[in-house]
KOLTI-609791 format. One record per residue (C-alpha): residue number from 1; x, y, z; residue in one letter. Coordinates in Angstrom, 2 decimals. Example, Ala and Ser with C-alpha at 12.3 -4.5 7.8 and 13.67 -1.06 7.14 Angstrom:
BEGIN
<1,<12.30,-4.50,7.80>,"A"> <2,<13.67,-1.06,7.14>,"S"> 
This chain:
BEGIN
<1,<-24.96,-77.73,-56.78>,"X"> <2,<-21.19,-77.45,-56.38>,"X"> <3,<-19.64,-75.78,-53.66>,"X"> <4,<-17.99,-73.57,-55.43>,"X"> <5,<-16.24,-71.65,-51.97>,"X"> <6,<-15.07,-75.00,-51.39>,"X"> <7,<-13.74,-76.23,-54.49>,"X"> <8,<-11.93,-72.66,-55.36>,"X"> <9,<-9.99,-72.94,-51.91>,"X"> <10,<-9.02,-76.78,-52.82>,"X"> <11,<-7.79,-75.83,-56.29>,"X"> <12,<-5.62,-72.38,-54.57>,"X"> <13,<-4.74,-74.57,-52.03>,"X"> <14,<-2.46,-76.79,-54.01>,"X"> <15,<-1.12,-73.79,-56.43>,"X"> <16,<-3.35,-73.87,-59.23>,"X"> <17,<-5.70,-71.56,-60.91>,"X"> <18,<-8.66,-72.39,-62.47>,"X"> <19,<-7.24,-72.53,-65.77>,"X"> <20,<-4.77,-74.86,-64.71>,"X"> <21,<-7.83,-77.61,-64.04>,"X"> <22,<-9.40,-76.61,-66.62>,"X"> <23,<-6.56,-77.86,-68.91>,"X"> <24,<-6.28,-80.66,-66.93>,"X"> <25,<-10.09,-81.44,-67.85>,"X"> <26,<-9.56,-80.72,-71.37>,"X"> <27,<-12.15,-77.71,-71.36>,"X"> <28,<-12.34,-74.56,-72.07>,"X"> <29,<-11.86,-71.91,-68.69>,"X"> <30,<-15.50,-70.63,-69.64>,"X"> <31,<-17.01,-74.36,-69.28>,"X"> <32,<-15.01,-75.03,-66.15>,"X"> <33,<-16.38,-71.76,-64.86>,"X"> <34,<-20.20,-72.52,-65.55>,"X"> <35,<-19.70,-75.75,-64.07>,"X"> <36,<-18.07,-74.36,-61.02>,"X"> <37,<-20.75,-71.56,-61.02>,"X"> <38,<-24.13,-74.05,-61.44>,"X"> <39,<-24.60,-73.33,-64.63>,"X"> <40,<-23.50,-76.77,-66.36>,"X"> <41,<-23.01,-80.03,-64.39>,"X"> <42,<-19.95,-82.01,-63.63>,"X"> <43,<-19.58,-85.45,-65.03>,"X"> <44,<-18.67,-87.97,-62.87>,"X"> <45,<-15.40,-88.32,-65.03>,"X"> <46,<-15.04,-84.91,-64.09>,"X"> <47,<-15.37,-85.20,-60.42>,"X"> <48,<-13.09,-88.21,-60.26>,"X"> <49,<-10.01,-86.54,-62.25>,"X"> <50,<-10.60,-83.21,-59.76>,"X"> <51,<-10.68,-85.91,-56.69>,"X"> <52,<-7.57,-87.77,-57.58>,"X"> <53,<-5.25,-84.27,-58.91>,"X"> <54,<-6.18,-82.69,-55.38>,"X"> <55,<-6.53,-86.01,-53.20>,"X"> <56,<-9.82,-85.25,-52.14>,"X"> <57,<-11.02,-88.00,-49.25>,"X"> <58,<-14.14,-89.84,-49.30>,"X"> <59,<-16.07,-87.62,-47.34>,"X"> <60,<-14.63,-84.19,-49.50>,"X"> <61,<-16.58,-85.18,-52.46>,"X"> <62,<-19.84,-85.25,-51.11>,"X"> <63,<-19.08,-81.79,-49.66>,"X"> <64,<-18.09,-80.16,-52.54>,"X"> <65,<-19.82,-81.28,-55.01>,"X"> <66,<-23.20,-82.54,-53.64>,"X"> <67,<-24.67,-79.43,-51.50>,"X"> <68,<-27.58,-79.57,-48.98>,"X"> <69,<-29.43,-78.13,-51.86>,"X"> <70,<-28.90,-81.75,-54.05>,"X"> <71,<-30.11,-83.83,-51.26>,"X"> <72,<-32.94,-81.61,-50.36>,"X"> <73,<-34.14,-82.18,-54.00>,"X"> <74,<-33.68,-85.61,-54.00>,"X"> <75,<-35.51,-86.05,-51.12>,"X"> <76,<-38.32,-83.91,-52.34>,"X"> <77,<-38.35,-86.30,-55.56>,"X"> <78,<-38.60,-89.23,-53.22>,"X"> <79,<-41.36,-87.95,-51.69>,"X"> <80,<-43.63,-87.45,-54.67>,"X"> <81,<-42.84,-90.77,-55.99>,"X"> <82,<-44.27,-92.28,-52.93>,"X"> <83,<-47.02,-90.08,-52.72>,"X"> <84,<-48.05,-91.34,-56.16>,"X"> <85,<-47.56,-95.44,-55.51>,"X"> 
């Protein structure tokens, strides 16, 4: 899950509007909005463009766009795999 508190103060942090990314994705404001929102994912194409236009560090990606609720899951996933070997 995105961050979506996060990401909204990086993007009206350097001026823009949602809209503004959203062109800059070449997408519609509705798609940028589910994918801000949960409701559609990111691409990692996606993630890069929005970490290079708002020079996102290393450690900023993780933190907006992979939540505590992402690694929870995948550690949840891990768990049944080994369960099952």
């Amino acid at each position: 899950m995105v961050n979506k508190q996060e990401l909204k103060a990086v993007i009206t942090l350097f001026g823009d509007r949602q809209s503004d990314l959203a062109a800059v994705l070449h997408m519609a404001p509705t798609t940028l909005s589910n994918k801000i929102n949960g409701k559609a994912f990111f691409s990692t194409k996606d993630i890069e463009t929005i970490a290079e236009r708002y020079n996102l560090s290393p450690t900023d990606i993780p933190r907006i766009f992979f939540t505590q609720q992402v690694a929870h899951k995948a550690t949840e996933k891990r768990k049944k795999q080994q369960k099952s070997d």
